[in-house]
C-alpha positions as CSV (number, residue, x, y, z in Angstrom):
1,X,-74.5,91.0,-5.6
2,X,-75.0,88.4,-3.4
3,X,-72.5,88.2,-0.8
4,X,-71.2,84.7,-0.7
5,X,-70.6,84.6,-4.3
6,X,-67.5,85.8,-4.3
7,X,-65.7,84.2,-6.8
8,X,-63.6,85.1,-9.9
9,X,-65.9,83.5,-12.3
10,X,-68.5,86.2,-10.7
11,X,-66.0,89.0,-11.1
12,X,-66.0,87.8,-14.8
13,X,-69.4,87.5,-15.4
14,X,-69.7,91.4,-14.3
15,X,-67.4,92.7,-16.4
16,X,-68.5,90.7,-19.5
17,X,-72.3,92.1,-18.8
18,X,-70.6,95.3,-18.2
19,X,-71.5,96.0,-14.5
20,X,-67.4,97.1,-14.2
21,X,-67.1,99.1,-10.7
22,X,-68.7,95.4,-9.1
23,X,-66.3,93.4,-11.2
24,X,-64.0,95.5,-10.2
25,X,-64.8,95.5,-6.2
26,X,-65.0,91.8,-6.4
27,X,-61.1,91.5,-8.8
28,X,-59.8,93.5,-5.9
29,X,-61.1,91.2,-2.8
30,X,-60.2,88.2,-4.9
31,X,-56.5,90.0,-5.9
32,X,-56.0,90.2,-1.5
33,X,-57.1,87.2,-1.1
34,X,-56.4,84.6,-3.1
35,X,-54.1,81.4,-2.9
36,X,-54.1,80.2,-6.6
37,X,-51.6,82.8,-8.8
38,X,-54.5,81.9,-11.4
39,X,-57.0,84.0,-9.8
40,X,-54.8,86.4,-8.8
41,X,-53.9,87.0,-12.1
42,X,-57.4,86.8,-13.6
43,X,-58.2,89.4,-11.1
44,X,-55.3,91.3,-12.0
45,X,-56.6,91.3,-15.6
46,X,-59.9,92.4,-14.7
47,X,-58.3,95.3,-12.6
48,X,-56.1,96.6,-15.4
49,X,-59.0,96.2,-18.1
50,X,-61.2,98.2,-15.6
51,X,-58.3,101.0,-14.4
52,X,-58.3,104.8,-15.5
53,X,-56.7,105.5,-18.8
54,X,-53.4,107.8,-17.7
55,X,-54.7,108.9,-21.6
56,X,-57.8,110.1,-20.5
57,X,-56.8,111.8,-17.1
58,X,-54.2,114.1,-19.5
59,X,-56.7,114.6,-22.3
60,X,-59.2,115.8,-19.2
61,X,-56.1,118.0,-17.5
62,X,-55.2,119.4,-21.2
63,X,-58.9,120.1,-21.5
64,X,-59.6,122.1,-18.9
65,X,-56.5,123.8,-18.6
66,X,-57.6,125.3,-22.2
67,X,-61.3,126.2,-21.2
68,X,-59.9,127.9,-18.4
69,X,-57.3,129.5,-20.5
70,X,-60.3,130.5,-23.4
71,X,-62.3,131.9,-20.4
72,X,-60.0,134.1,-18.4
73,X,-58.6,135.5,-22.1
74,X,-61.6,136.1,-23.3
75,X,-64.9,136.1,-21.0
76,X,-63.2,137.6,-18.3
């Protein structure tokens, strides 16, 4: 990423070709900085799009609360 580019058309272009954590790096310098509520809500797009599912945390916790259930009922 080159360092003076740091616009929010960038931060676009790297989450459209999929390279998230620098769109998302980039959507968060651009949300702190920003004077236009345009980009900052662009950037606040990208973030959200780019944010860990509260889903997927509680499927994960549900998860492995029931291996470690499975395991010390019956491995253990």
């Amino acid at each position: 990423m080159d360092e003076n580019d740091q616009t929010i058309e960038t931060a676009e272009r790297f989450y459209r070709a999929g390279q998230y954590g620098n769109a998302r790096r980039l959507a968060r310098q651009i949300a702190k900085s920003a004077s236009s509520t345009d980009e900052k809500n662009r950037a606040a797009h990208i973030l959200k799009a780019t944010g860990i599912d509260p889903a997927a945390v509680v499927a994960f916790a549900v998860t492995g609360g029931l291996l470690l259930f499975l395991i010390f009922r019956y491995v253990l």
